[in-house]
VEXGU-311431 format. One record per atom (N, C-alpha, C): residue in three letters; x, y, z. Coordinates in steps of 0.1 Angstrom, whole numbers, plus 2048, in hexadecimal, padded with zeros to 3 digits. Example, Ala and Ser with C-alpha at 12.3 -4.5 7.8 and 13.67 -1.06 7.14 Angstrom:
<sites>
ALA8847C784E ALA87B7D384E ALA8847DF84E SER8807EA847 SER8897F5847 SER88180084F 
</sites>
This chain:
<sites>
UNK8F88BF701 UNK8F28B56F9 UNK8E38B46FC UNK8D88B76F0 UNK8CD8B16F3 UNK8CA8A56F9 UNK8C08A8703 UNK8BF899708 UNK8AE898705 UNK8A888C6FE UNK89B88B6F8 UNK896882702 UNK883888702 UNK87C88470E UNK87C86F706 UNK878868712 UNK88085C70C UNK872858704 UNK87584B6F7 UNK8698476ED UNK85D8466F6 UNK85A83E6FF UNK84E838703 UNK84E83D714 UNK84283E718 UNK83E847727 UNK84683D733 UNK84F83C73E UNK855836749 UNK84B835757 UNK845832755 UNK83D832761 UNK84383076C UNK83F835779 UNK842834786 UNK83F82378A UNK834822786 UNK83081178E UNK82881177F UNK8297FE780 UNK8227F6775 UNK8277EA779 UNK8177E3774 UNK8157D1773 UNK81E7CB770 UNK8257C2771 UNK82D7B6766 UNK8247A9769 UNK81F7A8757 UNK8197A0754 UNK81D79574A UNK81D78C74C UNK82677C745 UNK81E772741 UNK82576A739 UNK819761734 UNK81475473F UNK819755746 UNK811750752 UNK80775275B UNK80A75C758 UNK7FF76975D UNK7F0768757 UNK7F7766747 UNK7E976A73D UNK7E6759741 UNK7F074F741 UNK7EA74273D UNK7DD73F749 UNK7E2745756 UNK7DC74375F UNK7CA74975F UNK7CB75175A UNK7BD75C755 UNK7B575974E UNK7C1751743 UNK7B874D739 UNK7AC73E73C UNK7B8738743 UNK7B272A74A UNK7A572A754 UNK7A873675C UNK79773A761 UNK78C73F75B UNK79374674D UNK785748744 UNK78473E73B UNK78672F73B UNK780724738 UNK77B71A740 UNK77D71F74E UNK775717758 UNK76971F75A UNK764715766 UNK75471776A UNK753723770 UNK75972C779 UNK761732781 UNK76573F77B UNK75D74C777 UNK764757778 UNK761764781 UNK75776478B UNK75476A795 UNK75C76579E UNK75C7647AD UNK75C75D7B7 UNK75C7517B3 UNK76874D7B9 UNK7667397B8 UNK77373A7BE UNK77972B7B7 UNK7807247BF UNK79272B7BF UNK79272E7B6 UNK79F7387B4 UNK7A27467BD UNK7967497C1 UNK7957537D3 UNK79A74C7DA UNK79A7427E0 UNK79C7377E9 UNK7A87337E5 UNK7B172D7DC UNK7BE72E7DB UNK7C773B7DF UNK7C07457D8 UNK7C87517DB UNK7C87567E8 UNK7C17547EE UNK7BF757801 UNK7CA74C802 UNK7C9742800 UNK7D3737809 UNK7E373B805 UNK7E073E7F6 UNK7F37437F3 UNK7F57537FC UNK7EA75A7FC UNK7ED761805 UNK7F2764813 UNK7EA75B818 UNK7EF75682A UNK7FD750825 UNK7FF74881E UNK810741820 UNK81B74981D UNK816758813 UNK82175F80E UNK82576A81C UNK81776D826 UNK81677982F UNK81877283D UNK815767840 UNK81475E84E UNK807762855 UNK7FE76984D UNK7EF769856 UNK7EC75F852 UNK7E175B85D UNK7D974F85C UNK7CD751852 UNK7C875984D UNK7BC75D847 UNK7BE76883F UNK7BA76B832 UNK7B676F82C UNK7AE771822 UNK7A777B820 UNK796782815 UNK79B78A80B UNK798784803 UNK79E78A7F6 UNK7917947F2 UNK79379F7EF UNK7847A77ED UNK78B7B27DF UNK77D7BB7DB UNK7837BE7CE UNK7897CD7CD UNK7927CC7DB UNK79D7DA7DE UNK79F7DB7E8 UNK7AF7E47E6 UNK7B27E47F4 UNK7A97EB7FA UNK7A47FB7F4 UNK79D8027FB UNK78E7F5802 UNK7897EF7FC UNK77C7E8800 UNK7857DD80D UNK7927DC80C UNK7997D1819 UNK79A7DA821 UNK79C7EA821 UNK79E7F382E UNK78F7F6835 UNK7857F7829 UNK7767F882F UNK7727ED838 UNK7737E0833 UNK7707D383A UNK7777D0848 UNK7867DC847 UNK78A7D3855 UNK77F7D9860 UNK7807EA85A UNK77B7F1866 UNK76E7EF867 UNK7647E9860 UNK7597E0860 UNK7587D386B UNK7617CF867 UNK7637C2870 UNK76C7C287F UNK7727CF87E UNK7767CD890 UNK76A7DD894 UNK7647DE88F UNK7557E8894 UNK7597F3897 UNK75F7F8891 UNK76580688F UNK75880F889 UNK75581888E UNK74481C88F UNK74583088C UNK73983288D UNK73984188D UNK73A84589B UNK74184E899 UNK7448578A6 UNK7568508AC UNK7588448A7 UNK7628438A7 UNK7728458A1 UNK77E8458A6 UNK78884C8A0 UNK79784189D UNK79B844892 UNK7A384088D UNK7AF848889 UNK7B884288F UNK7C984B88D UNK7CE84587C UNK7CE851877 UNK7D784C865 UNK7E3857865 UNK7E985185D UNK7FB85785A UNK7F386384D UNK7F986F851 UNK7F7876849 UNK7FE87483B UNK80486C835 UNK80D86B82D UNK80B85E828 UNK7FB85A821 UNK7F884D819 UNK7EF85380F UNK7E784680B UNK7DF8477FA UNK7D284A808 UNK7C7854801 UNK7B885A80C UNK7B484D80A UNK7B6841809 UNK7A9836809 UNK7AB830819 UNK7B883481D UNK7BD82D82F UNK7B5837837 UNK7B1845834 UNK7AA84C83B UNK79B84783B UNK79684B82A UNK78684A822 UNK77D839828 UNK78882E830 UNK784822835 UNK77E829842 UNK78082F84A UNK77B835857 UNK76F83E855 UNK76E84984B UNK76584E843 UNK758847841 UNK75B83C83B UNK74F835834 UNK74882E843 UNK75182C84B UNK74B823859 UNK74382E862 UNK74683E861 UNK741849866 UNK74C84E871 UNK75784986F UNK75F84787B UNK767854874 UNK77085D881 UNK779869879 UNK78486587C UNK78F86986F UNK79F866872 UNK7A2871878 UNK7AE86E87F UNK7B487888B UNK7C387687F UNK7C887E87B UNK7D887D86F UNK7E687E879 UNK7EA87587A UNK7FA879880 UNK80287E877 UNK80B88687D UNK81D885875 UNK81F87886E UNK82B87C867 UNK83486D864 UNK841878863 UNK84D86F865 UNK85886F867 UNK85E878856 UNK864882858 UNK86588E851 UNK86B885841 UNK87687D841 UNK88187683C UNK87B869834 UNK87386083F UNK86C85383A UNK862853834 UNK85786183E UNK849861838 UNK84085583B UNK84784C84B UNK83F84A851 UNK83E84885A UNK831847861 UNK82F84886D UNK83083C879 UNK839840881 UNK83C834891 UNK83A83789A UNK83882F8A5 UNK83182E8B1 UNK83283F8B8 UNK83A8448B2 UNK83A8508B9 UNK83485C8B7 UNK82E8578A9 UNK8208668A2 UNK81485C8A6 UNK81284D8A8 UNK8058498AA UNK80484B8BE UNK8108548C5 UNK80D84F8CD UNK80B8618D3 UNK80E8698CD UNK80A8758CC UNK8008768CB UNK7F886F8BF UNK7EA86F8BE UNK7E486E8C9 UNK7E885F8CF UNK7DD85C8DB UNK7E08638E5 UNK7EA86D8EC UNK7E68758F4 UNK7DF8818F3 UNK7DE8848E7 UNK7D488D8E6 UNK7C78888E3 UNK7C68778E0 UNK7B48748E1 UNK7B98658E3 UNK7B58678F2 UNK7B78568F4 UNK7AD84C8F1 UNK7A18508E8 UNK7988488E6 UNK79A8448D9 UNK7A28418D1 UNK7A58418C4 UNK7A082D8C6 UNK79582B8BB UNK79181A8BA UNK79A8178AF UNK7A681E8A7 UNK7AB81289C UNK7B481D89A UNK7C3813895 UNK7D0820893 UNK7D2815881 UNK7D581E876 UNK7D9815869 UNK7E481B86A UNK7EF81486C UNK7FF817868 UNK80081585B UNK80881B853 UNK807819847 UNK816819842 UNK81880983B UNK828809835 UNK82980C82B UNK83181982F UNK83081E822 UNK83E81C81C UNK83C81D80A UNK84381A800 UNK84E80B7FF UNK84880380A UNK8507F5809 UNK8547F3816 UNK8567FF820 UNK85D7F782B UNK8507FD836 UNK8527F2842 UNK8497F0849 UNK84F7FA857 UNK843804860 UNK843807865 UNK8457FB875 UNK84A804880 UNK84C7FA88E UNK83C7F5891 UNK8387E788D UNK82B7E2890 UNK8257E189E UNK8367D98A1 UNK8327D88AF UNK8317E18BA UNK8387EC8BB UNK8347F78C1 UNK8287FB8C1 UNK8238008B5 UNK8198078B4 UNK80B7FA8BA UNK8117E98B8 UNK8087E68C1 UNK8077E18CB UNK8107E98D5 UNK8147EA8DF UNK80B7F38E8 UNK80E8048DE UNK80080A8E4 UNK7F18078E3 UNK7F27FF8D3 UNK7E68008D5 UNK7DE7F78E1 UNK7E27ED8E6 UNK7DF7DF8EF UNK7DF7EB8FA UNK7E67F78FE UNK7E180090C UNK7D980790A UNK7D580D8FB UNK7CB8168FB UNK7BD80D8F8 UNK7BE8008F8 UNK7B47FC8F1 UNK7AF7FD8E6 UNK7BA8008DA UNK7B58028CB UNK7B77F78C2 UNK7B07F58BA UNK7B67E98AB UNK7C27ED8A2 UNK7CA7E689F UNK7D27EB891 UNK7CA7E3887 UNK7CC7EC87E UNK7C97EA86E UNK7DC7F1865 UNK7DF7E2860 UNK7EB7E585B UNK7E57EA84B UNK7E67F0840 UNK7E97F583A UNK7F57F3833 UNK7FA7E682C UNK8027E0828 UNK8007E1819 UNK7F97EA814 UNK7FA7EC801 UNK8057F2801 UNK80C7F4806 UNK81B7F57FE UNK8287EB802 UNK8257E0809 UNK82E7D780F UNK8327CA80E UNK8297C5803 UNK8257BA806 UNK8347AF802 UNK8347A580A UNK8477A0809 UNK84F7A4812 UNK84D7B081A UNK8567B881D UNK8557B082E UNK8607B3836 UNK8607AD846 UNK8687BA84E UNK8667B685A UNK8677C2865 UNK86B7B6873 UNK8707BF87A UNK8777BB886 UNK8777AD889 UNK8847A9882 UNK88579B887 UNK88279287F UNK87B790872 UNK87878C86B UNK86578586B UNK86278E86F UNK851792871 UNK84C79885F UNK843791859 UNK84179484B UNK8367A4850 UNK8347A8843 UNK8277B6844 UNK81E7AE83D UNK80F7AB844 UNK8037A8840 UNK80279B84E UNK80D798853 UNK80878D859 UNK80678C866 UNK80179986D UNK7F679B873 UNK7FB79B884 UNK80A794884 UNK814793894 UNK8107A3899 UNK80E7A8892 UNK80F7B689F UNK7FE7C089C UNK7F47BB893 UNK7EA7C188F UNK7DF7B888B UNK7D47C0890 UNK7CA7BA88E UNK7C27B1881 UNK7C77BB876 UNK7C07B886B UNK7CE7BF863 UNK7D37BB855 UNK7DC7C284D UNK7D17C7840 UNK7D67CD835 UNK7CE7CF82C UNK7DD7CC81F UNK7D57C6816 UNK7E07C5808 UNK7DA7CC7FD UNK7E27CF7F3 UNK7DA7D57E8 UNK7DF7D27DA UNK7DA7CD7CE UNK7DA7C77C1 UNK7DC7CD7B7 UNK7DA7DE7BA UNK7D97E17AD UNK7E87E57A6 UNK7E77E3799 UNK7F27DF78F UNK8017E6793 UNK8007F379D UNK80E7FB79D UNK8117F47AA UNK80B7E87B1 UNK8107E17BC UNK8197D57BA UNK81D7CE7C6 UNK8257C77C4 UNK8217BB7B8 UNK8157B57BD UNK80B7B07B1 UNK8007B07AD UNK7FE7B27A0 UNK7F07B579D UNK7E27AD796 UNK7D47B379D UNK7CB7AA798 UNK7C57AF794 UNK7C67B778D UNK7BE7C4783 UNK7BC7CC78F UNK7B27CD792 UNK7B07D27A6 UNK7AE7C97AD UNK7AC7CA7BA UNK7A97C27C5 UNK7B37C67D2 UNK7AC7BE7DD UNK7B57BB7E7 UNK7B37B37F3 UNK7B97B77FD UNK7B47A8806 UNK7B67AB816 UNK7B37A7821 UNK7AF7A882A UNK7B779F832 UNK7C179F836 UNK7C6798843 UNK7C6794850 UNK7C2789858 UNK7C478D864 UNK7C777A86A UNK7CA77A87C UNK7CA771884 UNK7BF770889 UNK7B2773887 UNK7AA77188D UNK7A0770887 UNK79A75E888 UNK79075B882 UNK77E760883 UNK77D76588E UNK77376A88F UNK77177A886 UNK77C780887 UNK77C78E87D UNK77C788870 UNK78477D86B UNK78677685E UNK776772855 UNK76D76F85F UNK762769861 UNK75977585D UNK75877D864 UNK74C78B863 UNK756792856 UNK75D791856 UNK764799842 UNK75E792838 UNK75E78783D UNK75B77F82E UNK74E78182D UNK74378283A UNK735785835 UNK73278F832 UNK73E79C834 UNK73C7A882E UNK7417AE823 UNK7487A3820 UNK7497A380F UNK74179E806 UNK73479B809 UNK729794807 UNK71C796807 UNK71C7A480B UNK70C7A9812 UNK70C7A381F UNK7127A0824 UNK71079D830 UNK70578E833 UNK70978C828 UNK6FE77E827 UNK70876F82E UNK6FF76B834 UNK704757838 UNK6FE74E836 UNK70674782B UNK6FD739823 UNK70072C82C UNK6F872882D UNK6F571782E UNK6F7710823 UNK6EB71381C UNK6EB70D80D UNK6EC714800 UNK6F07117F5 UNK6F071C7EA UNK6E47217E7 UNK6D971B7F0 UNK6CA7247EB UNK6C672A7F8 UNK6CC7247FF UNK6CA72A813 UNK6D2734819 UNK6D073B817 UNK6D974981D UNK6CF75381F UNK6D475A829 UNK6D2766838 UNK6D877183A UNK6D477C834 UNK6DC785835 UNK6D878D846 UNK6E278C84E UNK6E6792859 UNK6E779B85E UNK6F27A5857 UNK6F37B4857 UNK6F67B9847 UNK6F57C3846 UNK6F97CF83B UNK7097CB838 UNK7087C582F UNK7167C782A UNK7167C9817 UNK7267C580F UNK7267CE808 UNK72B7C07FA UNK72C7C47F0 UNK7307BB7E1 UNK73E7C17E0 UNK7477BB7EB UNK7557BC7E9 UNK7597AE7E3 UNK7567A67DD UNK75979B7D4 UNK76679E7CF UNK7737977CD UNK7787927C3 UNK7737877BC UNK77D78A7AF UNK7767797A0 UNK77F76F7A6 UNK779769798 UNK78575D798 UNK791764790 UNK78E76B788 UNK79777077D UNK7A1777783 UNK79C77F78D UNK7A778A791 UNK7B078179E UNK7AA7767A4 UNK7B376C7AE UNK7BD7647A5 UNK7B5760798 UNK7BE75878C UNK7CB76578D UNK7CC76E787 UNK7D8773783 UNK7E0777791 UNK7D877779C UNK7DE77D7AA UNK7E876E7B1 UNK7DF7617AD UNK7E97567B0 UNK7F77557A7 UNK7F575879C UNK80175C793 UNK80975F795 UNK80176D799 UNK81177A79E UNK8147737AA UNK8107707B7 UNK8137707C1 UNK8237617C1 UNK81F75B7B7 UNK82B7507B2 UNK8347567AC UNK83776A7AA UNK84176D7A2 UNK8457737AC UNK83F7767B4 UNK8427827C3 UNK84F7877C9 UNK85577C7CB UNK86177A7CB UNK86D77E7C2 UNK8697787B3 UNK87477E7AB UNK86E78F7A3 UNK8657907AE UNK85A7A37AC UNK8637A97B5 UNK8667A97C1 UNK8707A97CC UNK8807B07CC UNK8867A67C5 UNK8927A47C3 UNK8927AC7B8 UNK88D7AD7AC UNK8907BB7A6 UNK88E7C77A9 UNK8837CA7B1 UNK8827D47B4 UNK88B7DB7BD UNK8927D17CA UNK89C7D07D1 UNK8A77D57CA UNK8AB7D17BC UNK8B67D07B6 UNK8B57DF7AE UNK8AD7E17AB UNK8A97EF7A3 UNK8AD7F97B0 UNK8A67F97BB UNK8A78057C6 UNK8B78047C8 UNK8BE7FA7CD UNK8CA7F87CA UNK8CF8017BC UNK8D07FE7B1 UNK8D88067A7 UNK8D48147A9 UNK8CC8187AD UNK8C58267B3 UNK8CD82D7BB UNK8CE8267C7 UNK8D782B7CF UNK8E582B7CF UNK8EA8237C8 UNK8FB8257BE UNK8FB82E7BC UNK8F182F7AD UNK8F183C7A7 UNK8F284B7B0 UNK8EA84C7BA UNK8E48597C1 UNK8F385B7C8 UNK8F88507CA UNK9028557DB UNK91285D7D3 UNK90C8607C8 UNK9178697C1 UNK9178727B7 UNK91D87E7BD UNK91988C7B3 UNK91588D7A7 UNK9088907A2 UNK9048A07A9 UNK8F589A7B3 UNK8F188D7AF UNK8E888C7B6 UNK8EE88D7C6 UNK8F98847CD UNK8F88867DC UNK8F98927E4 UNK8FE89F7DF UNK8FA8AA7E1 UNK8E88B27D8 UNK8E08AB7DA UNK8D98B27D6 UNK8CC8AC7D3 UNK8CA89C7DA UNK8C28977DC UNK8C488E7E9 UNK8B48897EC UNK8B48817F9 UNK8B28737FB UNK8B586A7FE UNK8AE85E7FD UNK8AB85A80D UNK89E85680C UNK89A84E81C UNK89E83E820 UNK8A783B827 UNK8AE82F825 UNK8AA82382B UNK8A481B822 UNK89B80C827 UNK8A2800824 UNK8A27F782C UNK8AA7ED830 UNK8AA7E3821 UNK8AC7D4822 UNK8A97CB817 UNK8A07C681B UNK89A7C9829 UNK88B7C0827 UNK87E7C8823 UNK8827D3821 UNK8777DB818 UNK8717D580A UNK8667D580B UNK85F7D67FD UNK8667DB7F3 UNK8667E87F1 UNK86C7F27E7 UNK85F7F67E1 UNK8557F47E3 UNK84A7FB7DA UNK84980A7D1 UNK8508127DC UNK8568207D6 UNK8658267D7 UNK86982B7CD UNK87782E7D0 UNK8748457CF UNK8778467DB UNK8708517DE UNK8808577DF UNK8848647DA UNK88C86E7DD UNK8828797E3 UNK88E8847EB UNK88A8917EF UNK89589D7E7 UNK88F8A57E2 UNK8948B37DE UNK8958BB7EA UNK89E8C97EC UNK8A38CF7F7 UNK8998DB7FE UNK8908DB7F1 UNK8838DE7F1 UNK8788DD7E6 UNK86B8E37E7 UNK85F8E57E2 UNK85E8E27D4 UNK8688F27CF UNK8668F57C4 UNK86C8EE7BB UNK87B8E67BC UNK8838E17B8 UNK87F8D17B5 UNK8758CE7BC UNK86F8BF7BB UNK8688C07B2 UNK85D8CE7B3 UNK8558D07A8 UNK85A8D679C UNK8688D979A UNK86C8DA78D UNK86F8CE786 UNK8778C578F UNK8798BB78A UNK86D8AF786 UNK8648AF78B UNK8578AC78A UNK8548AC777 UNK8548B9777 UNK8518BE76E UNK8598BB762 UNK8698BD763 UNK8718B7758 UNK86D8A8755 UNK86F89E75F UNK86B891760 UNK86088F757 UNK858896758 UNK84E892754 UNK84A899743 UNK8558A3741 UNK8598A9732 UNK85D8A1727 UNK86889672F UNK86C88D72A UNK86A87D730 UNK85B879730 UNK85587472C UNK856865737 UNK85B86F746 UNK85F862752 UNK857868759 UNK84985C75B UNK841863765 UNK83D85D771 UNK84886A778 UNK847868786 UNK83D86E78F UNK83C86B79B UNK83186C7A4 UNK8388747B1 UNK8278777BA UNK82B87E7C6 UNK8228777D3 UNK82886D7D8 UNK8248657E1 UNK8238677F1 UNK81B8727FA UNK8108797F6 UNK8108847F8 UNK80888C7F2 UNK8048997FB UNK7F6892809 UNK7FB898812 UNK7F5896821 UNK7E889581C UNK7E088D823 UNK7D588B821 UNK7CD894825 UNK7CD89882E UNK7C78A7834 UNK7CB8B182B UNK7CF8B2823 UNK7D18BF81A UNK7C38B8811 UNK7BB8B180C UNK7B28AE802 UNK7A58B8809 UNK79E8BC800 UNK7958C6805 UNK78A8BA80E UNK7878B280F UNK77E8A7814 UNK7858AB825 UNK78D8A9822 UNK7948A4833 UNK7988B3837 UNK7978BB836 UNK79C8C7839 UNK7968CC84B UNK78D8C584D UNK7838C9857 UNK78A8BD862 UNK7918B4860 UNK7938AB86A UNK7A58AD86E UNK7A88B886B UNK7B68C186D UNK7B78CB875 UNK7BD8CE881 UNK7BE8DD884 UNK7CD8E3880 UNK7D68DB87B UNK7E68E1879 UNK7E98DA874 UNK7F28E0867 UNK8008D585F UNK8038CF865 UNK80B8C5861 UNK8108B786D UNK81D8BD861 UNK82E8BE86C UNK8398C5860 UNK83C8BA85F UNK83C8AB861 UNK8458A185C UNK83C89D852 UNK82D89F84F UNK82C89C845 UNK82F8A9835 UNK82C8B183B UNK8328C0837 UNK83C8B9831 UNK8458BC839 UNK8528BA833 UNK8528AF825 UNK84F8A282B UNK85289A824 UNK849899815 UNK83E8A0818 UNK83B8A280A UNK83C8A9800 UNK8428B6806 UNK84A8BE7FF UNK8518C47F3 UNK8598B57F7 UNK8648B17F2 UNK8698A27EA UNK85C89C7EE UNK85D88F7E7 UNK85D88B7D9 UNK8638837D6 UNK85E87A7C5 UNK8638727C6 UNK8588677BE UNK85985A7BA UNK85E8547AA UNK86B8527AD UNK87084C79F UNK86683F79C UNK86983778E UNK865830789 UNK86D821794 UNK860819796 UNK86C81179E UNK86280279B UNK8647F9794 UNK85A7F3791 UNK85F7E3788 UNK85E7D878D UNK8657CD78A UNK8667C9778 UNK85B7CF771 UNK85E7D0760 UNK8677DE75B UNK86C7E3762 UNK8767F0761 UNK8817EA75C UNK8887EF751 UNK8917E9748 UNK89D7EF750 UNK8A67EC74C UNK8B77F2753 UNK8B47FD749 UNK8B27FB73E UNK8B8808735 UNK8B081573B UNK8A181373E UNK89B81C741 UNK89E82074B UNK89E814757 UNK8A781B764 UNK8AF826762 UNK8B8822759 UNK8C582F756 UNK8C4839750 UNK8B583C747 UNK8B5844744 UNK8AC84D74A UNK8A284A758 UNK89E850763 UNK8AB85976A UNK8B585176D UNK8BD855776 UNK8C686376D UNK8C685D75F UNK8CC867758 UNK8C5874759 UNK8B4877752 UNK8AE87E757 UNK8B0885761 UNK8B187F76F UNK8B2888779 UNK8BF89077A UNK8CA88B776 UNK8D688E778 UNK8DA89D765 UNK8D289A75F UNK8CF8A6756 UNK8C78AE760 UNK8BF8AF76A UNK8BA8B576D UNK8BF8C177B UNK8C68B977E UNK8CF8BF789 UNK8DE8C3784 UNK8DF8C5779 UNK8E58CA773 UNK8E58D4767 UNK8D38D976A UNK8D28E6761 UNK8D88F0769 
</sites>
């Protein structure tokens, strides 16, 4: 039986936007307020209460929330930072911009990510490492507290790397972003996240004095007394969020929850589906708890080629999936701060893909993802 690529494109990740959403957006572009104003300042505060940090800087990306941390705990040139070979280059390109080099660990062949035990490989081979970014990847949160466990013996910072987590909790009922086992977290806004604010992102931590030097470096590095009396200090940078993009970010962050539970509920029908022929001979799933996020719903093929065939059909018929990541060190930029494949990232990139997993994902489309693949493993 022909099977036709479906009417309209399936995306992997997308926004869900509502009229509360819009009402909220709309209501800041008839106030005084569409730069910076008072709607940053709610959205920092619904932030702390959703994450359990005490502080947070809403700036305008995640990538600009990973520059600022390592800005603000003095992460410098000549200094080194441990990254999971197996994230988005902006968790490396933050160390970059400071003059600082990443050192790339493993991650776990199956999960694709990395735990105390590739960040701790690192540090015997460079015990001077100033900042380790764990990074949770696709929804569930890597062991925090281990990893800062070492870091407190080596004398390093954590920078959590929480754009893919945000909701999600870890040992015990410890949230990701809220800072119990790391120095600073990082969140991120844009539309294929949990919520979106066109772009943006934000800067977490327990410690008000780091909280303090972010904010002036989201600023130029300037400190006002008065609205006409300000002092610029040091070199900093125009990481601003508006009002506009806090307007729709307090929005979402009131749907978060029912963002959550679907996405929960979708990975769920996923894994029904998979755990019976032809997929459970013939595909892989990495297995994350219910306190996972769900941000990505990631299978593995048995190999290479077969990922990238299916890649390919998926995307014939008109479900467009993704490959979350190729190693960061494979990008020609970073090539020079590698001396050897790392195989668990090898491996796991290999073979990876990211179905469509996304809280405006219809049931019908769900099924007809799942159908796709299952035409597919069955040519």
């Amino acid at each position: 039986m022909e099977f036709s690529p479906h009417p309209i494109p399936i995306p992997y990740g997308r926004q869900s936007i509502d009229d509360s959403d819009i009402a909220a957006v709309v209501e800041a572009l008839k106030s005084e307020f569409v730069a910076q104003g008072p709607r940053v300042d709610r959205f920092e505060s619904a932030l702390c209460e959703v994450t359990g940090a005490r502080y947070a800087i809403a700036v305008s990306s995640g990538t600009a929330a990973l520059h600022l941390s390592c800005l603000g705990l003095g992460v410098e040139e000549g200094d080194v930072g441990i990254v999971p070979a197996i994230t988005f280059a902006a968790t490396a390109n933050c160390l970059r911009y400071v003059g600082a080099s990443p050192r790339f660990c493993d991650v776990d062949a199956k999960s694709g990510i990395a735990g105390p035990r590739e960040f701790q490989n690192c540090l015997e081979s460079d015990p001077s490492v100033k900042v380790m970014l764990p990074v949770s990847y696709s929804g569930a949160v890597t062991d925090l507290a281990e990893i800062a466990r070492l870091a407190k013996k080596s004398g390093s910072f954590v920078v959590e790397d929480a754009a893919h987590s945000l909701g999600a909790e870890y040992s015990g009922g410890c949230r990701s972003g809220s800072c119990e086992h790391s120095d600073a977290a990082i969140l991120s806004f844009h539309p294929v996240k949990h919520i979106c604010s066109g772009e943006g992102g934000a800067v977490l931590t327990n410690d008000k004095t780091l909280a303090d030097r972010i904010r002036k470096l989201r600023s130029h590095g300037i400190e006002r007394r008065e609205a006409w009396l300000y002092n610029q200090t040091e070199l900093g940078y125009h990481y601003r969020m508006t009002d506009l993009q806090a307007a729709l970010g307090v929005s979402q962050l009131a749907r978060l929850p029912s963002f959550l539970q679907r996405r929960r509920d979708l990975a769920v029908r996923y894994q029904t589906a998979f755990s019976e022929f032809p997929f459970s001979d013939r595909i892989r799933i990495a297995s994350q708890d219910h306190l996972s996020a769900r941000h990505l719903f990631v299978i593995h093929f048995s190999e290479s080629e077969e990922r990238d065939a299916a890649y390919r059909f998926f995307h014939e018929h008109n479900v467009k999936v993704q490959v979350h990541y190729m190693p960061v060190y494979r990008h020609s930029y970073y090539k020079e701060f590698v001396d050897a494949f790392l195989p668990g990232a090898e491996s796991f990139y290999s073979t990876c893909l990211s179905l469509p997993l996304f809280p405006a994902l219809k049931d019908e489309e769900q099924e007809y993802v799942i159908e796709c693949l299952r035409r597919f493993l069955e040519k």
